[in-house]
C-alpha positions as CSV (number, residue, x, y, z in Angstrom):
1,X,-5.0,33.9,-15.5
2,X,-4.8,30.1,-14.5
3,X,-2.4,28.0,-16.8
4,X,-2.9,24.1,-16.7
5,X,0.0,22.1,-16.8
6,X,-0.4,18.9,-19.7
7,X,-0.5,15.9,-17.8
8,X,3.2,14.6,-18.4
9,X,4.3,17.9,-16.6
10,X,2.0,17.5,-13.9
11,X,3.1,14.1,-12.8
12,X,6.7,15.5,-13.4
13,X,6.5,18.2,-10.6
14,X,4.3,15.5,-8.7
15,X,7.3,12.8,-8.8
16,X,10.1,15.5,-8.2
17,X,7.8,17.2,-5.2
18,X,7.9,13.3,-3.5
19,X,10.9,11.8,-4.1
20,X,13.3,15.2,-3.1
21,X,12.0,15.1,1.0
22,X,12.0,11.1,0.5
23,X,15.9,11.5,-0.7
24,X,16.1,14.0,2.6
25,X,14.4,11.4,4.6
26,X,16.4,8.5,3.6
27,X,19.6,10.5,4.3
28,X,18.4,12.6,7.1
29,X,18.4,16.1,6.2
30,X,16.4,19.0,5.8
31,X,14.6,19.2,2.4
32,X,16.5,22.2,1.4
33,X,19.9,21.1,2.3
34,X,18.6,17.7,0.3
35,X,17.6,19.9,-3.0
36,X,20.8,22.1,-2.8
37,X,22.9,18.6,-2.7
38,X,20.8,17.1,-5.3
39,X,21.4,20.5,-7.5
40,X,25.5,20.6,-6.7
41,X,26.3,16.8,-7.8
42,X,23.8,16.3,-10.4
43,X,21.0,14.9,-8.6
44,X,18.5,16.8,-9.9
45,X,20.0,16.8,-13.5
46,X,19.5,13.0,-13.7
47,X,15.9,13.4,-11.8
48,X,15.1,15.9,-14.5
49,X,16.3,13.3,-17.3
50,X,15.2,10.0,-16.0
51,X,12.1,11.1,-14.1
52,X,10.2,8.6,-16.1
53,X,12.1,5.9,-15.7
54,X,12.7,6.4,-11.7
55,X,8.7,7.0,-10.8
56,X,7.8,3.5,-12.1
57,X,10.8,1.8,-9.5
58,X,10.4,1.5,-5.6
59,X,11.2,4.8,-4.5
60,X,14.0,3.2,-2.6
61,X,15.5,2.6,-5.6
62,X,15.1,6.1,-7.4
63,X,17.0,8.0,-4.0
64,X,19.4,4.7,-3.9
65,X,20.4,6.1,-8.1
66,X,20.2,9.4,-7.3
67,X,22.8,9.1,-4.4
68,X,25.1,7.4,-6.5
69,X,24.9,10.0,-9.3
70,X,25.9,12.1,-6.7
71,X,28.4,10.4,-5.6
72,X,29.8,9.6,-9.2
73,X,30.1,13.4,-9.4
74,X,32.1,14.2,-5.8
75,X,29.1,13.9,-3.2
76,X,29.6,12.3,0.2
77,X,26.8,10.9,1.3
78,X,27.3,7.0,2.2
């Protein structure tokens, strides 16, 4: 049995499946080692949230927010 996603939640997963490897891209790492940052320092908790908001921006500036969230909440990354 096939469920379809409504079309908010599609673009949801679409917009978190492109922006995650761009955040690993922009800050060269692995995808995985990108999600398991993202998950550790809130990253993905404010890309949950504000998904909305951040797929309408340059992309540049959804990874630049989402790097700083991180950082707000003890990440490293420059």
């Amino acid at each position: 049995m096939t469920t379809k996603l409504d079309k908010q939640t599609s673009d949801k997963v679409s917009f978190i499946t492109f922006i995650v490897p761009e955040f690993a891209s922009g800050y060269k790492m692995n995808v995985q080692k990108a999600y398991n940052y993202l998950k550790q320092y809130g990253g993905m908790d404010f890309l949950y949230k504000h998904w909305w908001a951040l797929h309408t921006d340059n992309p540049y500036y959804a990874i630049k927010d989402m790097a700083q969230v991180c950082r707000d909440n003890g990440g490293y990354l420059k």
